[in-house]
MARVO-431124 format. One record per residue (C-alpha): z negated, x, y. Coordinates in steps of 0.1 Angstrom, whole numbers, plus 5000, padded with zeros to 4 digits. Each point is the difference from the previous one (the first is absolute). Layout:
BEGIN
ZXY...
***
This chain:
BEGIN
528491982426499449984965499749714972496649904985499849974958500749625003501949965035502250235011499850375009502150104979499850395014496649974994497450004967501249774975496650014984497549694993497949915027496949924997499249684988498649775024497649724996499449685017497150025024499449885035500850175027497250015026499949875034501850205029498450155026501650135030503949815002499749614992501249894972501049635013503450135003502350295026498449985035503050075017504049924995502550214989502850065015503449794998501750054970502949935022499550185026502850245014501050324975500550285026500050424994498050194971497150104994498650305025499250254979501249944969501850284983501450074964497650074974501350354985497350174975499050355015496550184999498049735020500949704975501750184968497049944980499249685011503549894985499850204966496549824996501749695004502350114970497250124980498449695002502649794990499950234969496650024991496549965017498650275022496650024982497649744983498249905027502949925023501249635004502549825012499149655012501349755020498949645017502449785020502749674999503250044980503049765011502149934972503550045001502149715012497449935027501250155028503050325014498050135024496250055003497450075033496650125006497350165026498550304984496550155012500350395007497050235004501150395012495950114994500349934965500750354981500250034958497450274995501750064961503150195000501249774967499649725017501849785020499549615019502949824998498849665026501349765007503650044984502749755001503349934976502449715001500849864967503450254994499850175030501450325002497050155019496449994998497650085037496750104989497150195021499250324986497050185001499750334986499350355002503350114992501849835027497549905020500049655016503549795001502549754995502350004974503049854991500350084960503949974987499949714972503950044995501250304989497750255020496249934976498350215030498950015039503449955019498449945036496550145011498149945034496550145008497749775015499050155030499249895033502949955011501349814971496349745003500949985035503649844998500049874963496949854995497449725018496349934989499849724973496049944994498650285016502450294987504050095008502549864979503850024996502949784991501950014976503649814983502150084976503249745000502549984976503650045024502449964968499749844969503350124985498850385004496849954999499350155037496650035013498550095033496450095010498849975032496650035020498949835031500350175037497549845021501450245030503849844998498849644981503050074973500050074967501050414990501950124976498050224975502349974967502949844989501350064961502449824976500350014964498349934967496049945006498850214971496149904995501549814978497249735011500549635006498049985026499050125034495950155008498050035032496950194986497250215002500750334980498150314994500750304975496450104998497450294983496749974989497250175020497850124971497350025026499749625007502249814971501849905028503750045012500050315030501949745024497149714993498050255025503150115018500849595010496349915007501049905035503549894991501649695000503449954979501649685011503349844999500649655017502449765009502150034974502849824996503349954980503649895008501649694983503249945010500450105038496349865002496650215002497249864986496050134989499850144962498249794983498249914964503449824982502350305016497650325000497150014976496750235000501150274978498450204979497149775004499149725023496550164998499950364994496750184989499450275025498750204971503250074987501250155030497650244997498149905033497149704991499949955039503749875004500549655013503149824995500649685024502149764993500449925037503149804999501849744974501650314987501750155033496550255011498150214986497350245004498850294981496450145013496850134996
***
């Protein structure tokens, strides 16, 4: 995945986002927002096999374009009425070497605008050598990714989220399937990272990615965020995936940060709100957006 202006995309537009102001965010409807309504798995459970499905992300014609727009972005903007916005906890460095969550998946939703692209939830350890973001987009489609933070700046791992993939990687969390996800830091001395998802069908931990070297966000911190590269539709002021999600629910819980050997909730002294501990919905181009603070900094949820 790619880097937001002030976190850490760094593939991706380097732009200013949108300034955001400090409003409320209304109440949730739908998912509570007293806190995760069911656990995620043990962080230490068993670490068994790969990913099924998971294969090599090599630009051809299907994705080609997706990965030059990336590029572009991080060069200039797409047009004036695209932004690049974000919402989410940020654990600062020093807080943790490895880093956990459950992250809501929804294979309905569909990007209607070919520049555009959903990028929810996505996770990065403080100097991991991998982000594992969800992607939505025309150009790819709907999928995992494992983005290269070390060397690679691009999609090293992809796997679609079909039925297959819902049926053996994720469980319902509030209404909705959700996924698992860790990266852990395996060597300090080389940096060595490994990303992993859940697999409800064999109760281990997967391999998805493993990478060593320099992390070059160049970021001193890690991000589990809400992020959308988004256009204008001049027929309603708003952003074209505003009506695209209006049945959506982005949502990322339990998560949860490893202090030495020890896993424990994010929370406000390790992972602050960021950009915004109240974002203005306006700015994201979709006045209906609701963002719920349903956990001392370890859930959230992003809906209409």
């Amino acid at each position: 995945m790619q880097r937001r202006t002030l976190l850490a995309c760094a593939v991706l537009a380097t732009f200013t986002a949108v300034p955001a102001t400090s409003a409320t965010a209304s109440p949730a409807s739908g998912p509570s927002a007293s806190g995760p309504s069911a656990s995620s798995p043990d962080p230490r459970a068993p670490k068994h096999g790969r990913v099924a499905g998971a294969r090599d992300f090599t630009p051809n014609a299907r994705n080609a374009k997706a990965v030059e727009r990336f590029r572009d972005l991080h060069r200039s903007r797409l047009r004036r009425e695209q932004i690049h916005h974000f919402w989410g906890v940020e654990p600062a460095a020093g807080t943790h070497d490895g880093m956990q969550a459950t992250h809501s998946v929804d294979t309905s939703y569909q990007v209607s605008n070919s520049a555009d692209f959903t990028y929810t939830p996505t996770i990065k350890a403080a100097g991991s050598c991998m982000e594992v973001t969800t992607v939505y987009s025309q150009a790819v489609g709907n999928e995992i990714w494992a983005w290269d933070w070390c060397g690679g700046n691009g999609p090293a791992k992809e796997v679609k989220m079909d039925a297959s993939f819902v049926q053996t990687y994720t469980k319902p969390v509030n209404g909705h399937p959700a996924y698992s996800v860790q990266l852990v830091q395996t060597n300090a001395s080389t940096n060595a990272w490994s990303a992993y998802l859940y697999n409800y069908a064999t109760g281990s931990w997967s391999l998805f990615y493993s990478k060593s070297g320099s992390d070059t966000s160049q970021l001193t911190y890690g991000w589990d965020i809400f992020e959308i590269y988004a256009t204008r539709d001049p027929g309603t002021g708003n952003a074209y995936y505003c009506d695209d999600a209006k049945n959506v629910v982005f949502e990322s819980s339990s998560i949860q940060l490893r202090r030495n050997g020890s896993w424990t909730p994010a929370s406000p002294s390790d992972s602050p709100w960021q950009p915004t501990a109240n974002p203005n919905p306006s700015d994201y181009l979709c006045p209906s957006l609701q963002f719920v603070k349903a956990g001392s900094n370890d859930h959230w949820i992003v809906q209409q």
